[in-house]
C-alpha positions in Angstrom: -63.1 -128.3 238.8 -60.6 -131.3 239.5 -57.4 -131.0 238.2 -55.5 -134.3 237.0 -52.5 -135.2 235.3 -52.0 -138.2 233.3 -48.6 -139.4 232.5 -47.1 -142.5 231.2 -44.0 -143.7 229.3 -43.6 -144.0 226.1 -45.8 -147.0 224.8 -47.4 -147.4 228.4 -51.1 -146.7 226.9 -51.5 -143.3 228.2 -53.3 -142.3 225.0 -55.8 -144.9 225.2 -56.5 -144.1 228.8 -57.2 -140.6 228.1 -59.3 -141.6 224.9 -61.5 -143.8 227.2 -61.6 -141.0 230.0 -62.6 -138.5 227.5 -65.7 -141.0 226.9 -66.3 -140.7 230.0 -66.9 -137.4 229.6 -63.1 -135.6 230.6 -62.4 -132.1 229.6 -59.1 -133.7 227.8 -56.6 -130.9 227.3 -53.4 -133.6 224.9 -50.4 -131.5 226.0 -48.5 -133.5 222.4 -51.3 -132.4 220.4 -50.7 -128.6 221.8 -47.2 -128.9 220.9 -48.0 -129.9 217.7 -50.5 -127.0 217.4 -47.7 -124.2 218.1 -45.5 -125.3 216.4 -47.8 -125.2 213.2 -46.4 -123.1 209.6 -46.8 -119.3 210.2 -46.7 -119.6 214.5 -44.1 -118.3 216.2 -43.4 -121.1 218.0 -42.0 -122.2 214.2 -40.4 -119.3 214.1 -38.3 -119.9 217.1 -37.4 -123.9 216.6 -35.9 -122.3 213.3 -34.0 -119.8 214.4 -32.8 -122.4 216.8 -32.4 -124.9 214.9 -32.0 -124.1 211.1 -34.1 -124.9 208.3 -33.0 -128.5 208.4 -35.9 -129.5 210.8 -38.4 -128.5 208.2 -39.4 -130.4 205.5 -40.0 -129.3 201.8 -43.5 -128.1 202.3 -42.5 -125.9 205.6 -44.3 -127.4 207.9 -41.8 -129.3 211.3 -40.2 -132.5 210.0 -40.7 -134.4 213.6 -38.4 -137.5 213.0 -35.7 -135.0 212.0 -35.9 -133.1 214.7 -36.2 -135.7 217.0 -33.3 -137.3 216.0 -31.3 -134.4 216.7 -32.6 -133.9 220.2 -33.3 -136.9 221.8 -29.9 -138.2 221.4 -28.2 -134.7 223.3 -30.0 -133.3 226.2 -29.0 -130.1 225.7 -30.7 -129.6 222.4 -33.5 -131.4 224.2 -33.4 -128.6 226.8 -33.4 -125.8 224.5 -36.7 -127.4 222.0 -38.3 -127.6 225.6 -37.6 -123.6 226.4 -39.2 -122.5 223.1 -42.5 -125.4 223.6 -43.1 -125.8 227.1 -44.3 -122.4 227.6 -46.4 -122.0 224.4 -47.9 -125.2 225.5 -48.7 -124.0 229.1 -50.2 -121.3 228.1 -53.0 -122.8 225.7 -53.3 -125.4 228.2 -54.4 -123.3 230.5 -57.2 -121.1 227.9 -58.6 -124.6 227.3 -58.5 -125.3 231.5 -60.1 -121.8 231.6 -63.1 -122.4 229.3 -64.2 -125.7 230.4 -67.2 -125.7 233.2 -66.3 -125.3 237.0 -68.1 -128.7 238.0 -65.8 -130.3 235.2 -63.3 -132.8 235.5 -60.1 -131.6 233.1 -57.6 -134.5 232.7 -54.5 -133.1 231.4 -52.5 -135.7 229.1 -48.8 -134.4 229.7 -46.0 -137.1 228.8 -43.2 -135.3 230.2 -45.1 -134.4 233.6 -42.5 -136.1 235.8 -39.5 -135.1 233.9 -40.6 -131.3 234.3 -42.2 -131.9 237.8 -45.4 -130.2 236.9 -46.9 -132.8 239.6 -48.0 -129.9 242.0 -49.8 -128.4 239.4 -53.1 -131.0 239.4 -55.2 -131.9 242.3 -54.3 -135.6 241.2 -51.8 -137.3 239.4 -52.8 -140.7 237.4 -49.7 -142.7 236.0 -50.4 -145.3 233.4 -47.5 -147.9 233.9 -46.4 -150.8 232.2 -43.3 -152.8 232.4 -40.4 -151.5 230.1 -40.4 -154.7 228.2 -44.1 -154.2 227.2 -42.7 -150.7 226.1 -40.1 -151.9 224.3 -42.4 -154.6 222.4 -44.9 -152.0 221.6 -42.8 -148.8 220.1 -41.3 -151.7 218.0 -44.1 -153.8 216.9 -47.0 -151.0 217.0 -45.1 -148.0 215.8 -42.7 -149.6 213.8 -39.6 -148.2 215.6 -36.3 -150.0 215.6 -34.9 -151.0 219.2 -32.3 -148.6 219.6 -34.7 -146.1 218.9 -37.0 -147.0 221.0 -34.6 -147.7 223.8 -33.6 -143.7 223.4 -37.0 -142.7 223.7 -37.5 -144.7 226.9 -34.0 -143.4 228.4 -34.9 -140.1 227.4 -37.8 -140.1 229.8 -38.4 -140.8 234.0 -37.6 -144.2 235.3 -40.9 -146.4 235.7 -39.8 -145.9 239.7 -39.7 -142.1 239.1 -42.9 -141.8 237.5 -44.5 -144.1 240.1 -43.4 -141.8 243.1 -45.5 -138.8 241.5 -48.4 -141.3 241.2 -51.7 -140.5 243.4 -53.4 -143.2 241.1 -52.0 -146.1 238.8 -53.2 -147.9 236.0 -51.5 -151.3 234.9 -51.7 -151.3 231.5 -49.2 -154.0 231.3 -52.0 -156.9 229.8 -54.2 -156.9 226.9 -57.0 -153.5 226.3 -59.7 -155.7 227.9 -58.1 -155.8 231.2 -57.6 -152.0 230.6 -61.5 -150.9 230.8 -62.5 -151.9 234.2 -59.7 -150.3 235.1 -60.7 -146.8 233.8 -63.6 -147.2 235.0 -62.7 -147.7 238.4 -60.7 -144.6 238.6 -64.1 -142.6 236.4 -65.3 -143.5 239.4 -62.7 -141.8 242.1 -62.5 -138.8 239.7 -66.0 -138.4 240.2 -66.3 -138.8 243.6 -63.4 -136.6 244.2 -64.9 -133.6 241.6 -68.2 -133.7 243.5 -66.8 -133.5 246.9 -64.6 -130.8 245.9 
């Protein structure tokens, strides 16, 4: 089994990486959709962002009102910290059932956006960043997911540097020019990850 992490910024492309890698034929194991997962009505992971953080974060229906919350901690890194202390474990540990049930010849490309910041680097065999230029992240979060520019600027400062997220990097991935430019790409580093899982 190979190991990889694949990180990126916020608005970098790392989801579409990992989409195309999966068609590949990647055991994907989407750390964000994990967190999502645990945190789910009637987990205790709910539980515990409650009692942490009041009923505010919810909405009417019960289930986690994400906006809310994440205007409350990405603007306060302590808040940040403690959200983190109640996910990150949760998330490691489903993380690693899914590593645990896919094949031993497989290669399991873990999407984890916060890799750097929590320098989980040491924990794959290989570490892929998708990068693009902070001004391509800035256009996208705005014009793709409708954020305005501060918030999208909080996001990015709330994360690694492009430089720190670099330094982690055994592979990189422009992802700075249109999706065309993007495919070769992938498939060049299908290619390594192969090469690499069958050599062991």
């Amino acid at each position: 089994m190979l190991k990889v992490g694949l990180t990126g910024g916020i608005g970098a492309g790392k989801s579409e990486v990992s989409r195309m890698l999966a068609g590949y034929g990647a055991v994907l194991i989407d750390a964000d959709r994990i967190a999502r997962e645990v945190v789910e009505p009637g987990t205790p992971g709910l539980d515990a962002v409650v009692g942490e953080f009041g009923t505010g974060v919810l909405t009417p229906e019960g289930t986690l009102d994400r906006p809310k919350l994440g205007s409350v901690v990405f603007s306060d890194s302590e808040r940040l910290a403690a959200l983190n202390a109640i996910v990150h474990p949760l998330v490691g540990a489903r993380s690693a059932e899914l590593e645990r049930a896919a094949g031993p010849d497989s290669v399991v490309v873990h999407d984890v956006p916060l890799l750097t910041e929590n320098g989980l680097a040491p924990l794959y065999d290989l570490v892929i960043v998708v990068d693009a230029a902070p001004e391509t992240q800035l256009d996208r979060l705005v014009r793709l997911r409708g954020m305005t520019e501060q918030e999208a600027r909080a996001r990015m400062a709330a994360q690694a540097t492009r430089e720190q997220r670099r330094a982690v990097a055994d592979l990189v991935i422009d992802n700075d020019g249109p999706i065309e430019a993007l495919e070769p790409q992938v498939r060049e580093v299908w290619a390594e990850l192969e090469r690499r899982a069958a050599a062991g």
